[in-house]
N, C-alpha and C positions, 0 to 999 in steps of 0.2 A: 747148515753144515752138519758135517754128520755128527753122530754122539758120541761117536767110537776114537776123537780123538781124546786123547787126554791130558788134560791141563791142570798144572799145578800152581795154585794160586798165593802166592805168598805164604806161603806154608812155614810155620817155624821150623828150626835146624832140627828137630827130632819128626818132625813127623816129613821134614825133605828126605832124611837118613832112609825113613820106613818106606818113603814111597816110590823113591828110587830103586828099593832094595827088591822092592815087590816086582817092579815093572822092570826090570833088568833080568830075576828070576822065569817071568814070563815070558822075557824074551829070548832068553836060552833056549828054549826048545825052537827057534826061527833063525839060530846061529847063520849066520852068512859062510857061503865055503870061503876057507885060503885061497887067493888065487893074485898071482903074480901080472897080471893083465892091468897095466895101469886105466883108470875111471876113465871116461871121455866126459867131457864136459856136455856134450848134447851138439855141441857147434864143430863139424870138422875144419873149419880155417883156424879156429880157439885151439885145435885140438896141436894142430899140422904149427903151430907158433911153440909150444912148450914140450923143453927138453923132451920129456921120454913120452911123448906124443899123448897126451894126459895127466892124469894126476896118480902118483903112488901114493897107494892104502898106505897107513900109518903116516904118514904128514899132515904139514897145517897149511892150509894156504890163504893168502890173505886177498881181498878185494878189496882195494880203494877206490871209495867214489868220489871222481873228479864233477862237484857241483849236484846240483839239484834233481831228481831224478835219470841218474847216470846211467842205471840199469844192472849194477853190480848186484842188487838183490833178485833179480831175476836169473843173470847167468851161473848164481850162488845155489839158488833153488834148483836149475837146471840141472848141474851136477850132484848135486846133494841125490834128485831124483836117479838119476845113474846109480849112483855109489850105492844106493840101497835096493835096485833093479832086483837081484839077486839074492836078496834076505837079509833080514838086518833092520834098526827103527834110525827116525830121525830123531835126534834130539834137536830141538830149540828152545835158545834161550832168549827170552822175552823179557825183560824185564821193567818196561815202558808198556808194556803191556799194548804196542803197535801195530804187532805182528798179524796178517792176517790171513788164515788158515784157508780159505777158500781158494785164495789166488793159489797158491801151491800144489790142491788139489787139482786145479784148472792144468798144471802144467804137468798133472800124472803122480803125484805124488800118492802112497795108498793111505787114508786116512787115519784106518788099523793099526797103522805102522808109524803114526805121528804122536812125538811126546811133549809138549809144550811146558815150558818152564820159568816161574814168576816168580822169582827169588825177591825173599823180603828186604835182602841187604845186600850191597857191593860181594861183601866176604861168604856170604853165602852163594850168592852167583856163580865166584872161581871155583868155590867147593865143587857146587854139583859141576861144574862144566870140568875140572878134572875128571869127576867120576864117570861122568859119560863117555871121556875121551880113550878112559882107560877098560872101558866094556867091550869085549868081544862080540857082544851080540850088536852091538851100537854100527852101521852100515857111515852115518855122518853125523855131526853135529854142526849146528849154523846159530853163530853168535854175533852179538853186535858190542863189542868190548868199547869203551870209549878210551881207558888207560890201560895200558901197559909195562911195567916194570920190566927189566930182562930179565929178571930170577923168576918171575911167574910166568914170563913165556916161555921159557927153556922147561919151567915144569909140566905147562901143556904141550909142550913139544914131544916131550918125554912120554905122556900119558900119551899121547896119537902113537906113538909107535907101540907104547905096549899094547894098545888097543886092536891098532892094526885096522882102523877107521880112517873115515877123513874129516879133518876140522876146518870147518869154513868160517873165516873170522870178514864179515862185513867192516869196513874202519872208513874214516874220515881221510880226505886227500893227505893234511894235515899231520898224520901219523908216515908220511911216508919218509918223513925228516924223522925217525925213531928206532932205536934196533930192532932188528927183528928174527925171530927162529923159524919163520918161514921156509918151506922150501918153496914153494913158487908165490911173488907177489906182482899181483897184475893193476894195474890201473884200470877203471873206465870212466868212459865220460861220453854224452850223447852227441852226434854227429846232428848237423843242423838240418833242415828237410823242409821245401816251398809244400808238398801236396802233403796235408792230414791224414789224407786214406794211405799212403805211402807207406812201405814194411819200414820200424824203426829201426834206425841203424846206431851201430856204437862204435866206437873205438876203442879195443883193447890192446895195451900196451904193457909187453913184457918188463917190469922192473925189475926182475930178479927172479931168477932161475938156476940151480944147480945144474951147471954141466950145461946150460946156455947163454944166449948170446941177449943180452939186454938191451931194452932202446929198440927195438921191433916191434911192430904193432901190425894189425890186423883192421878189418872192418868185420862187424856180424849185423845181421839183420834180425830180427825180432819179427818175423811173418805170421805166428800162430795166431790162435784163436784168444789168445792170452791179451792181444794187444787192445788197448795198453793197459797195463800190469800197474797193478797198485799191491804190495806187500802191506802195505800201512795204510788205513782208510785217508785221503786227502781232507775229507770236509768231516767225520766224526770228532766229537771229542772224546778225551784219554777213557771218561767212565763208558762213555757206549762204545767205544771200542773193545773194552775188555768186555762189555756183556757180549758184541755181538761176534767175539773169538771164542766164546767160554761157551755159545750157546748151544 
């Protein structure tokens, strides 16, 4: 993996403050233009499903994975890649320390441009994940929140638009019974398949969308070189995982 990504490891709240502050300032000079063109997801049937034919900068949108690799962290990555096409960092927030960095570059991601974040506490996780949301320079962020309150989602909600990014929150099917500040929340879940060698398919299904029609679904295929995609190594465990994300 290359060295140029950068990971922050369990860092206490003063030196999260510093290092945030650093890497925010350096990413001011790679400011993303304004631009009114909602995100494509990568997938034009994904695209051709949601209201304003993508995703509008300054929202959160949510990804529920219906069961065990669903494929919602891929089509997560997939946009996030988009969103920051045109200048701008990712932020991710790790804090399982799962995350794994290769696969994302595999899907185009630029490594230069990846900030990876291991927050030592719950309350430090929302911190930084407000502050990234609220960075101009910040193209997306991609989180995997397990609770939600609605006075903290409405705060991230708040931070995406002054940002003017986009927040991708990975969640469990489980949260789809939870309020949400969402503007677009999609379900997936993998489509069954006789041949191995076969492009993986999914099933994405519009839950909630501004200004659309919900209960629509779609099928996408998963054809690249990516397949199949592991975000999270399957057979490491948590400590070689984080060596071999950190490395």
């Amino acid at each position: 993996m290359s060295p140029e990504i950068r990971v922050l490891q369990n860092p206490s709240p003063r030196e999260l403050v510093e290092s945030l502050r650093q890497e925010i300032s350096r990413l001011e000079a790679t400011r993303r233009p304004a631009c009114e063109t909602p995100v494509s997801s990568g997938f034009g049937p994904l695209d051709r499903l949601l209201p304003a034919q993508g995703f509008r900068r300054g929202t959160l949108v949510e990804w529920l994975a219906f069961g065990l690799g669903s494929g919602a962290e891929h089509l997560a990555v997939a946009t996030a890649r988009e969103a920051c096409r045109e200048g701008g960092a990712l932020v991710v927030f790790d804090p399982a320390g799962e995350f794994y960095p290769p696969a994302a570059i595999r899907l185009g991601m630029d490594p230069g441009g990846m900030i990876v974040v291991r927050a030592a506490s719950l309350s430090d996780n929302l911190w930084a994940l407000d502050q990234a949301l609220r960075c101009p320079a910040v193209g997306a962020v991609l989180a995997w929140p397990e609770k939600l309150d609605g006075r903290t989602f409405r705060r991230l909600q708040l931070a995406a638009e002054q940002g003017e990014g986009l927040g991708l929150l990975v969640r469990r099917e489980r949260a789809r019974h939870e309020p949400s500040w969402a503007e677009v929340r999609l379900g997936v879940e993998p489509l069954p398949t006789v041949d191995p060698h076969a492009p993986r398919r999914l099933k994405v299904e519009l839950l909630h969308g501004r200004g659309g029609t919900s209960g629509r679904s779609v099928e996408v295929e998963l054809d690249d070189e990516t397949h199949p995609l592991h975000l999270a190594s399957p057979v490491a465990r948590p400590a070689s995982r984080r060596r071999a994300a950190g490395a």
